[in-house]
N, C-alpha and C positions, 0 to 999 in steps of 0.2 A: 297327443299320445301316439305313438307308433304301434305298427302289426306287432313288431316284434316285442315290444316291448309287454304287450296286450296279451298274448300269446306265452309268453315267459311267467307272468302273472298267474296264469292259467283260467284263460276265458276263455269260451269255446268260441268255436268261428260262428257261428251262428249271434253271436252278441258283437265280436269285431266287425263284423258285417254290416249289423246293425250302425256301430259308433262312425264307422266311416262314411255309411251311407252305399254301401253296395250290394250286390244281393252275395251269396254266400257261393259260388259258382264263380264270380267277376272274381272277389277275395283269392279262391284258390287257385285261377288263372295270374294274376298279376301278384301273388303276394307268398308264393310256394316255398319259398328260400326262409323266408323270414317263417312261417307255418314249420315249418319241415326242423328245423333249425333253431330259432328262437330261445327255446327253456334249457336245450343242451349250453347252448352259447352265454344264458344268465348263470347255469348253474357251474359253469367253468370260471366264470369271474367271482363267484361266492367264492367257491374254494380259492383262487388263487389272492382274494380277500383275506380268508382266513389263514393262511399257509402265512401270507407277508405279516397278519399280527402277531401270531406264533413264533415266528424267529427273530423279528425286532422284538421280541419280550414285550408288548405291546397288550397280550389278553392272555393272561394264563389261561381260561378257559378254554380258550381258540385251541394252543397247545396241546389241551388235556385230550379234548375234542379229539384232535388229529393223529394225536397216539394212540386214543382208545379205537376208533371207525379203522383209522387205512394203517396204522401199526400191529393193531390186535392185542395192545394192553389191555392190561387188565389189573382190579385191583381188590382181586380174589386170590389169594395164599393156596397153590393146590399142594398136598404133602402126600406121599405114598409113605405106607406104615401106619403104623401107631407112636404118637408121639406122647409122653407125659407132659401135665401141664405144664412144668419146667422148662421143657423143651422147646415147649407152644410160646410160652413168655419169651423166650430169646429171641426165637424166631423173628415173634413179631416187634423184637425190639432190634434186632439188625437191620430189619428191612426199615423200620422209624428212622435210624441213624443214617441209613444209604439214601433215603430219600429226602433227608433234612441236608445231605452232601456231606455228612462228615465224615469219620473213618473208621 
């Protein structure tokens, strides 16, 4: 198992230290890149994970995921005014229709 990868995990150095066998001083002399850097560098390949199942159509979730955090979707209805239930029914039966893709 690697610093980095130990590190990415989220173990503190004081445990990688241990696993490797150094003292925790030797670790962040020889191991600073991978310390400094490590969990940024796993959490760019999740995302770039999830980004590639999302537009291969691969995981709708992935998708839903990545519109609702870095798009700001949402799938909350905000209305200004007052609407009658009528209104309220349409509403949410255009938005059913647009999101099922039809017309």
């Amino acid at each position: 198992m690697t610093v980095k990868v130990m590190t990415a995990g989220g173990m503190d150095q004081e445990a990688i230290a241990s696993v490797i066998g150094v003292t925790r001083k030797t670790l962040g002399r020889h191991f600073r890149k991978e310390l400094t850097y490590g969990a940024a560098e796993l959490n760019g390949l999740v995302v770039q994970s999830i980004y590639q199942m999302a537009i291969k159509g691969k995981n709708v979730a992935a998708a839903i995921w990545l519109t609702k955090t870095r798009m700001r979707w949402s799938e909350k209805i905000e209305v200004e005014g007052d609407l009658g239930f009528g209104q309220l029914v349409a509403l949410m039966e255009a938005r059913r229709v647009k999101s099922e893709g039809g017309s």
